[in-house]
ROLUMKE-855435 format. One record per residue (C-alpha): residue in three letters; x, y, z. Coordinates in steps of 0.05 Angstrom, whole numbers, padded with zeros to 5 digits. Example, Ala and Ser with C-alpha at 12.3 -4.5 7.8 and 13.67 -1.06 7.14 Angstrom:
<r rest="ALA" east="00246" north="-00090" up="00156"/>
<r rest="SER" east="00273" north="-00021" up="00143"/>
END
This chain:
<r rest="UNK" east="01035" north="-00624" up="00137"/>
<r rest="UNK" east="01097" north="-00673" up="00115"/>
<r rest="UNK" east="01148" north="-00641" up="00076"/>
<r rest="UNK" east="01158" north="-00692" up="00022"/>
<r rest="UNK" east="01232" north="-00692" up="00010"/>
<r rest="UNK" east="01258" north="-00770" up="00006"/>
<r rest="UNK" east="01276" north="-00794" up="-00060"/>
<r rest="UNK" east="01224" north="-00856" up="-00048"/>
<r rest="UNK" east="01174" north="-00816" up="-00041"/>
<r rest="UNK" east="01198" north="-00768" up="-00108"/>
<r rest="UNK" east="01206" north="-00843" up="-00146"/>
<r rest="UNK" east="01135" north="-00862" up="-00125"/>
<r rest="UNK" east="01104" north="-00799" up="-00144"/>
<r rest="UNK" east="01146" north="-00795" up="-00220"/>
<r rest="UNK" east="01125" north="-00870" up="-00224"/>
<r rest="UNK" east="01053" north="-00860" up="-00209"/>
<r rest="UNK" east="01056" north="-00793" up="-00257"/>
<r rest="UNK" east="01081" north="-00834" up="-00315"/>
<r rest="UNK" east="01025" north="-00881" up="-00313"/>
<r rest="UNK" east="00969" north="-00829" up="-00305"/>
<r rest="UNK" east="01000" north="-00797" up="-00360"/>
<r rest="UNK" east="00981" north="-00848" up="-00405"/>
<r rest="UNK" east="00930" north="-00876" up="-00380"/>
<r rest="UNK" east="00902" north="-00805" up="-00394"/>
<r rest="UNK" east="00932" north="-00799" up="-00466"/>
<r rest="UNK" east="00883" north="-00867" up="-00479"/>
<r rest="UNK" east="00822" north="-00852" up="-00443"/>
<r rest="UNK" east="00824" north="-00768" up="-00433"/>
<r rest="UNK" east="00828" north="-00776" up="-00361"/>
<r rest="UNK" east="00870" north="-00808" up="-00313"/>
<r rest="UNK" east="00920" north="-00756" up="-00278"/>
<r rest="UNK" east="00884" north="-00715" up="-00224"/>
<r rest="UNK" east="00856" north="-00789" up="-00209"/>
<r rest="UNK" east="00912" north="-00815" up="-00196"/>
<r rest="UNK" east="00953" north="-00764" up="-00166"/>
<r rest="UNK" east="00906" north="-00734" up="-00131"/>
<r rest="UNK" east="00893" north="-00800" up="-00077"/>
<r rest="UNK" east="00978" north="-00805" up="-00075"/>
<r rest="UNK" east="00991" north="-00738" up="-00051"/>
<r rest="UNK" east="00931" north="-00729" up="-00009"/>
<r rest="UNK" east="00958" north="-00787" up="00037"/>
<r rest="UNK" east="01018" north="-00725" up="00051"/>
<r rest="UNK" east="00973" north="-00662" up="00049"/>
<r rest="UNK" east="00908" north="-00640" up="00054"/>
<r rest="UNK" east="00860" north="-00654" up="-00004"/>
<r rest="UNK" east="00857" north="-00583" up="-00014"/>
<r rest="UNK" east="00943" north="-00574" up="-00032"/>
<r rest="UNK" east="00936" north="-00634" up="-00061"/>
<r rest="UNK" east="00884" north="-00621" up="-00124"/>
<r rest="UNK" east="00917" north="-00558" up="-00126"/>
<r rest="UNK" east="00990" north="-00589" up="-00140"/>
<r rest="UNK" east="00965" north="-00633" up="-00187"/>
<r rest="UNK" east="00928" north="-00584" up="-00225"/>
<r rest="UNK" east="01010" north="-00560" up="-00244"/>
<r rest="UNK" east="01041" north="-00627" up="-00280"/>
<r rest="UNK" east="00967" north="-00641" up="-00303"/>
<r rest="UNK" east="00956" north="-00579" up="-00343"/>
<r rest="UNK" east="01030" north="-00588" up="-00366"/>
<r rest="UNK" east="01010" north="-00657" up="-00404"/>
<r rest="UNK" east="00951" north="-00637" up="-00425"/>
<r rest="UNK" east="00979" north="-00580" up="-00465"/>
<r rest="UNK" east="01032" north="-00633" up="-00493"/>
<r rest="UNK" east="00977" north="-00684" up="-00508"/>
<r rest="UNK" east="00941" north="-00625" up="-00537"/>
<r rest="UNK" east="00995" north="-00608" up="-00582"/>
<r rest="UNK" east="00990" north="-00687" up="-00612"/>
<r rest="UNK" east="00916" north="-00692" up="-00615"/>
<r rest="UNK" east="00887" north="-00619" up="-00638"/>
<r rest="UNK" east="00865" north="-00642" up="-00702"/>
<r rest="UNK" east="00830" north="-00694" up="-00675"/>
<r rest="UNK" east="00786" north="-00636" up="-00634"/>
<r rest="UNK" east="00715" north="-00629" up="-00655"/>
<r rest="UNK" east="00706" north="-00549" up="-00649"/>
<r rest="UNK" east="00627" north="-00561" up="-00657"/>
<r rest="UNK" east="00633" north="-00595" up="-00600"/>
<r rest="UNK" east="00681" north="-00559" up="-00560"/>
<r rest="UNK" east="00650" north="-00492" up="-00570"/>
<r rest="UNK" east="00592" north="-00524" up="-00530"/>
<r rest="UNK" east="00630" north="-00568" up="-00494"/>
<r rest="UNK" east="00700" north="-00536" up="-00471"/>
<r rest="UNK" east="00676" north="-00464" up="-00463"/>
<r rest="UNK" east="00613" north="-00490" up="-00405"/>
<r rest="UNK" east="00674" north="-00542" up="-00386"/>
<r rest="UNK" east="00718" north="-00467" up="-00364"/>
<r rest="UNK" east="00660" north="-00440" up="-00328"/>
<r rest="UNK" east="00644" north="-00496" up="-00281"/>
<r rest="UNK" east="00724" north="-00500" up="-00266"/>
<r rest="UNK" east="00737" north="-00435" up="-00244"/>
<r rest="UNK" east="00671" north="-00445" up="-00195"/>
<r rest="UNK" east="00689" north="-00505" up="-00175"/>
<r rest="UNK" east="00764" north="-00477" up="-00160"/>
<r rest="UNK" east="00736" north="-00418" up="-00122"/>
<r rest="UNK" east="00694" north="-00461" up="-00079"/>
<r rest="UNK" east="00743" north="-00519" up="-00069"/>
<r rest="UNK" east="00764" north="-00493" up="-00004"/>
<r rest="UNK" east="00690" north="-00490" up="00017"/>
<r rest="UNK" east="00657" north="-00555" up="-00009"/>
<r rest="UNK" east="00700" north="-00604" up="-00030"/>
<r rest="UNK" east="00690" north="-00678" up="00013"/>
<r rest="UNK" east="00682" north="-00737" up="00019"/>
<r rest="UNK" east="00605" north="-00737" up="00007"/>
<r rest="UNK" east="00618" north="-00703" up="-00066"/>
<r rest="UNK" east="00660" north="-00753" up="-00083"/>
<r rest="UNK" east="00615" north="-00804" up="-00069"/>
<r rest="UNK" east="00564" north="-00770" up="-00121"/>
<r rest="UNK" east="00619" north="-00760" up="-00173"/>
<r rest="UNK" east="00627" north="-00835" up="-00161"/>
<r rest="UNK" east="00556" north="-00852" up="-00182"/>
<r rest="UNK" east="00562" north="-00820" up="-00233"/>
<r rest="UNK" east="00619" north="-00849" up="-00260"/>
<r rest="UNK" east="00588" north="-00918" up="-00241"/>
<r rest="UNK" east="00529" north="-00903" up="-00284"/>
<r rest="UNK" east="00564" north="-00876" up="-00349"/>
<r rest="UNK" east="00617" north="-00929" up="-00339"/>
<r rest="UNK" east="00570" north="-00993" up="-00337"/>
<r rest="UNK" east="00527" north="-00963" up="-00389"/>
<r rest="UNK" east="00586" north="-00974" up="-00437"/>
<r rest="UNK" east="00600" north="-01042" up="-00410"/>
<r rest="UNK" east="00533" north="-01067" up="-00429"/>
<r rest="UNK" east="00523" north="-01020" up="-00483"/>
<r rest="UNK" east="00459" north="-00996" up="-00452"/>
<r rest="UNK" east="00482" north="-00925" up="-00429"/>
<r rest="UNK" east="00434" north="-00880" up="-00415"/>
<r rest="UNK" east="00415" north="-00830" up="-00467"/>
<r rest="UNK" east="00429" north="-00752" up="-00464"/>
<r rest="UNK" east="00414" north="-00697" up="-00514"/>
<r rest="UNK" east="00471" north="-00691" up="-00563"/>
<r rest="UNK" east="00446" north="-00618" up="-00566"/>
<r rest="UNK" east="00481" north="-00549" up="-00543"/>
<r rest="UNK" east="00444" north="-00556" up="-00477"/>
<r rest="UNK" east="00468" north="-00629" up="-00464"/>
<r rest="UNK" east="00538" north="-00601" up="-00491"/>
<r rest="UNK" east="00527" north="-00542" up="-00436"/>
<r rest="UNK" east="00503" north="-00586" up="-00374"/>
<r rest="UNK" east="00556" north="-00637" up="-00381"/>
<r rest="UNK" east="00609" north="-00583" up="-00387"/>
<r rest="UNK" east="00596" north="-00536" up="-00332"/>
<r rest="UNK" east="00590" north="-00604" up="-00292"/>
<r rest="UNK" east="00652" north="-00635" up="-00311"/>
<r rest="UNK" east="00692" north="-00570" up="-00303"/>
<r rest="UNK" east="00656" north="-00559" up="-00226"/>
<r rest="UNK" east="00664" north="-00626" up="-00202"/>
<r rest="UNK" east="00744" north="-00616" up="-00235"/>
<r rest="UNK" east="00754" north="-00549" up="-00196"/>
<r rest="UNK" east="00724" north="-00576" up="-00133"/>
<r rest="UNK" east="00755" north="-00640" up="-00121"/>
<r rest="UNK" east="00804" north="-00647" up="-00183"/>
<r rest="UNK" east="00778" north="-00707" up="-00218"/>
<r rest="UNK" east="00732" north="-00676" up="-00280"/>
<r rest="UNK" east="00767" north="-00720" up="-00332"/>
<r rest="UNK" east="00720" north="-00782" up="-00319"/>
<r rest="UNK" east="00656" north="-00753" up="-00331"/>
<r rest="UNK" east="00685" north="-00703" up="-00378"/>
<r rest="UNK" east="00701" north="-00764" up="-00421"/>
<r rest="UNK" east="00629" north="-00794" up="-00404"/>
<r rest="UNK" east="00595" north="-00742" up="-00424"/>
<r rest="UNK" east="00628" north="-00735" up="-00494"/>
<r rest="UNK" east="00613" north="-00810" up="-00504"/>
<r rest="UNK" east="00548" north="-00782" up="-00517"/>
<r rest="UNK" east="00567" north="-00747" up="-00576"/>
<r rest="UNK" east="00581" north="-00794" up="-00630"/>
<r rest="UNK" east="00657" north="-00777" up="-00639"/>
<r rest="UNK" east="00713" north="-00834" up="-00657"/>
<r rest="UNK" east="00764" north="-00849" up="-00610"/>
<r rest="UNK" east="00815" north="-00794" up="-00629"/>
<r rest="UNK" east="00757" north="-00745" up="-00623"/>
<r rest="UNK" east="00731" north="-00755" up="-00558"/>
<r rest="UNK" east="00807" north="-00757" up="-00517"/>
<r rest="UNK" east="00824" north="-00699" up="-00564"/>
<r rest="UNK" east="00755" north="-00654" up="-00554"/>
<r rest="UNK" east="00766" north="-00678" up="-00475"/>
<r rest="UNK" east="00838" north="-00652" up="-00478"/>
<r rest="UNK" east="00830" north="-00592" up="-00502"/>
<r rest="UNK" east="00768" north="-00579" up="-00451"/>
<r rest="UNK" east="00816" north="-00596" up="-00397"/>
<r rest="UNK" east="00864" north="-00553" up="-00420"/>
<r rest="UNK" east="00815" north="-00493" up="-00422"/>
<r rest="UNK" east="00788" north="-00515" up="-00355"/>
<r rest="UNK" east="00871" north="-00514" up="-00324"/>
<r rest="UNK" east="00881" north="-00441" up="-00355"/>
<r rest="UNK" east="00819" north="-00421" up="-00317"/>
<r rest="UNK" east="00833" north="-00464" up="-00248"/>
<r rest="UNK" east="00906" north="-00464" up="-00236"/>
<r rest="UNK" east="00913" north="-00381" up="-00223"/>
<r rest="UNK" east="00850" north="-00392" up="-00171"/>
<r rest="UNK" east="00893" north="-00449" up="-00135"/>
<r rest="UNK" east="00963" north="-00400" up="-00133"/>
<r rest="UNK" east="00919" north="-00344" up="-00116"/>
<r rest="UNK" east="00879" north="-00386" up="-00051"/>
<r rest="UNK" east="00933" north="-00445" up="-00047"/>
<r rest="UNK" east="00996" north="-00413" up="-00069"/>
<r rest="UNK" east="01037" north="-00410" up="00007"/>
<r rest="UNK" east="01004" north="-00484" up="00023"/>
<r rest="UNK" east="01051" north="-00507" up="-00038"/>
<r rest="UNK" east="01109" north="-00496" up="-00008"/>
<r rest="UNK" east="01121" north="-00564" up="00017"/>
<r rest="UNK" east="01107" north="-00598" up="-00044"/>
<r rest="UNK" east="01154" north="-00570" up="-00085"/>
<r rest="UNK" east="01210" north="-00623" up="-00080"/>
<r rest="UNK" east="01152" north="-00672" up="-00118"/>
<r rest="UNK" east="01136" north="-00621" up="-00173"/>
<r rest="UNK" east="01187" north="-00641" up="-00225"/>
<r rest="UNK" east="01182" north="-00705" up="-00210"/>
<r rest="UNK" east="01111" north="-00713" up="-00220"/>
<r rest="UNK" east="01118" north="-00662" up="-00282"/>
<r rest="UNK" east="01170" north="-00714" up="-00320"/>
<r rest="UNK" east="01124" north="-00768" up="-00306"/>
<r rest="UNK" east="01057" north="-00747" up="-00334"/>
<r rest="UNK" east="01091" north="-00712" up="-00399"/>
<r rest="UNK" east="01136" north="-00786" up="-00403"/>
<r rest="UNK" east="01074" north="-00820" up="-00399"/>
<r rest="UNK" east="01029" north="-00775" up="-00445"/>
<r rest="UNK" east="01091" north="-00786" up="-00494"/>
<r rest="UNK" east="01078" north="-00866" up="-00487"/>
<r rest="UNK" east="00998" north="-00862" up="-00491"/>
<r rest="UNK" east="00981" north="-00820" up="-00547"/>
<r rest="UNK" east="01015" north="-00872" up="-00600"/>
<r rest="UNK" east="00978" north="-00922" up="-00568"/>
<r rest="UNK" east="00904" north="-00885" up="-00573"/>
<r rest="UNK" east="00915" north="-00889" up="-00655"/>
<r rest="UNK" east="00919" north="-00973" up="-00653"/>
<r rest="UNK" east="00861" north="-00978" up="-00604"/>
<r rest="UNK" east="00790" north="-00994" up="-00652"/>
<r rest="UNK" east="00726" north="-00964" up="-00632"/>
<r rest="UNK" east="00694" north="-01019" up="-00589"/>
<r rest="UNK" east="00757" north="-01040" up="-00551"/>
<r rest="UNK" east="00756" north="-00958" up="-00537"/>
<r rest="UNK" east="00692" north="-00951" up="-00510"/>
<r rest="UNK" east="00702" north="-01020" up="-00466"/>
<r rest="UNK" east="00756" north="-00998" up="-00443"/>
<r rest="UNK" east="00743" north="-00930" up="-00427"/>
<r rest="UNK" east="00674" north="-00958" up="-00394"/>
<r rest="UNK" east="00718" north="-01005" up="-00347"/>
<r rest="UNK" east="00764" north="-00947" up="-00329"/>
<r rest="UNK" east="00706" north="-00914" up="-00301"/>
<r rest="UNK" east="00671" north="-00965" up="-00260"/>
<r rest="UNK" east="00743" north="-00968" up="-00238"/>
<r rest="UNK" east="00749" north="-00897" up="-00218"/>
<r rest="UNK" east="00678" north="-00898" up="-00196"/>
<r rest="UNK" east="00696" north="-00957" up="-00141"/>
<r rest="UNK" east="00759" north="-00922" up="-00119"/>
<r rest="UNK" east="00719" north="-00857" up="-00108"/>
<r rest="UNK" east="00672" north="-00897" up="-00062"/>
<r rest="UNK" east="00725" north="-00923" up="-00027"/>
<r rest="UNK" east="00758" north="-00866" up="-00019"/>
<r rest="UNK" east="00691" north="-00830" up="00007"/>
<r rest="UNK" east="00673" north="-00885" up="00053"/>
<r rest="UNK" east="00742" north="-00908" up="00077"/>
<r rest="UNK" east="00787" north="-00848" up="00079"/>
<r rest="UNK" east="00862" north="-00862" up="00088"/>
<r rest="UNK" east="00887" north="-00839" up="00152"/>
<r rest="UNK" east="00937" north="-00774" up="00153"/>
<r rest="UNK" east="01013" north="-00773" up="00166"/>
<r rest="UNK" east="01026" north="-00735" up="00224"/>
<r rest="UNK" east="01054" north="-00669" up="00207"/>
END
C-alpha cells in the first residue's frame, strides 16, 4: 500500500472531491463514485470505500443542512430508515463480498433506471412502503458493500413522484442516516488500514463540502425534465464506468 503524501496527488484528490461534491448536491449522488475509483488506484478497494465514507458523510450533513425542508418524511420513514439497515450489512460484509462481479450488477442496474429516464419508459415499481423498503435496504447494502449507494438510491426515489428538491433532499438525508450507521463499522474493521491515507483526508474533505457549497444553488434553477434527463444520463454514466471498472480493473501501484 502507497502512502499518498505528494501534493499532486493531495491536488488531484481536493480537485476530484470538489466536483463530486456537486455533482452530488445536483443529482444526490456522485461522491463515493467518484472517489471511490481515485483512491482505489492507491489502496485496496476495501480502505478506499472506507475513506471516502469520511469527507462523504461530512457533505452530506452540509448539503443536508441546505436541503432538509425539501425532505419528504413520508418517504423517508420508508425510505431512509430500510436505507440504514442495508448499510450497516453491507459495511459489515464489505470485507467479505465486495468485487468486481457486484459491481457489475450494481451497474445494470443503474443502466436500467438510467435509460428508463432517458426514454421516459422506466420501469414501474410500487410507490408503496414495500417498494419504499426494498429499494432502501438495497441502496444502503450495495452503499456499505462497495460504497456507491447514491445512484440507485436516487433511482429508486425517481419512483416516487417527488420534485427535484425532494428527491436529492429525501436521498440526502437517507445517505446521511446510512454514513451514521456505516462509518463506525469501517473505524471499527478498517480503522489501522487508514493510516496511510490520512495526508488526503482534508484534502478530499475541503473539496466535497466546496463543491456541495457550489451545487446546491444550482439544483434550485434546474426544471423538472432537465432534472430527470439529467440525472438519467448520470446514471447510464455511472452504470458504464461500473462495467468498466468490473471488466477492466486498473492495475495496482506497487506498495
Amino acid at each position: 500500500m502507497a502512502v499518498m503524501s505528494a501534493p499532486s496527488a493531495a491536488i488531484l484528490v481536493a480537485a476530484v472531491a470538489l466536483l463530486a461534491g456537486a455533482v452530488a448536491s445536483v443529482a444526490g449522488f456522485g461522491i463515493g463514485s467518484l472517489l471511490t475509483p481515485l483512491l482505489a488506484l492507491w489502496f485496496p478497494t476495501g480502505v478506499a470505500v472506507a475513506f471516502v465514507a469520511l469527507p462523504h458523510a461530512l457533505a452530506t450533513l452540509i448539503r443536508w443542512l441546505g436541503l432538509r425542508r425539501d425532505v419528504s418524511w413520508t418517504v423517508f420513514r420508508q425510505f431512509g430508515l430500510a436505507s440504514a439497515v442495508g448499510g450497516l450489512a453491507g459495511a459489515a460484509l464489505q470485507s467479505r463480498l465486495a468485487g468486481l462481479v457486484l459491481s457489475g450488477v450494481l451497474g445494470a442496474l443503474l443502466l436500467v433506471a438510467g435509460l428508463g429516464e432517458l426514454t421516459r419508459r422506466a420501469p414501474p415499481l410500487p410507490r408503496s412502503a414495500v417498494g419504499g423498503w426494498l429499494g432502501g435496504i438495497l441502496s444502503g447494502f450495495f452503499g456499505g458493500l462497495v460504497g456507491n449507494q447514491g445512484g440507485i438510491r436516487s433511482a429508486a426515489l425517481l419512483r416516487f413522484g417527488l420534485t427535484p428538491r425532494e428527491i436529492v433532499a429525501t436521498a440526502t438525508a437517507s445517505a446521511l442516516l446510512v454514513d451514521l450507521a456505516r462509518v463506525p463499522v469501517y473505524l471499527a474493521t478498517r480503522g489501522r488500514d487508514l493510516g496511510p491515507t490520512l495526508p488526503l483526508l482534508l484534502p478530499a474533505c475541503a473539496g466535497a463540502v466546496a463543491g456541495t457549497l457550489i451545487g446546491v444553488p444550482i439544483l434550485r434553477r434546474i426544471p423538472a425534465g432537465a432534472f430527470h434527463r439529467l440525472l438519467g444520463f448520470l446514471l447510464v454514466v455511472l452504470a458504464l464506468f461500473l462495467f468498466r471498472a468490473a471488466l477492466w480493473p486498473a492495475p495496482r501501484r506497487p506498495a
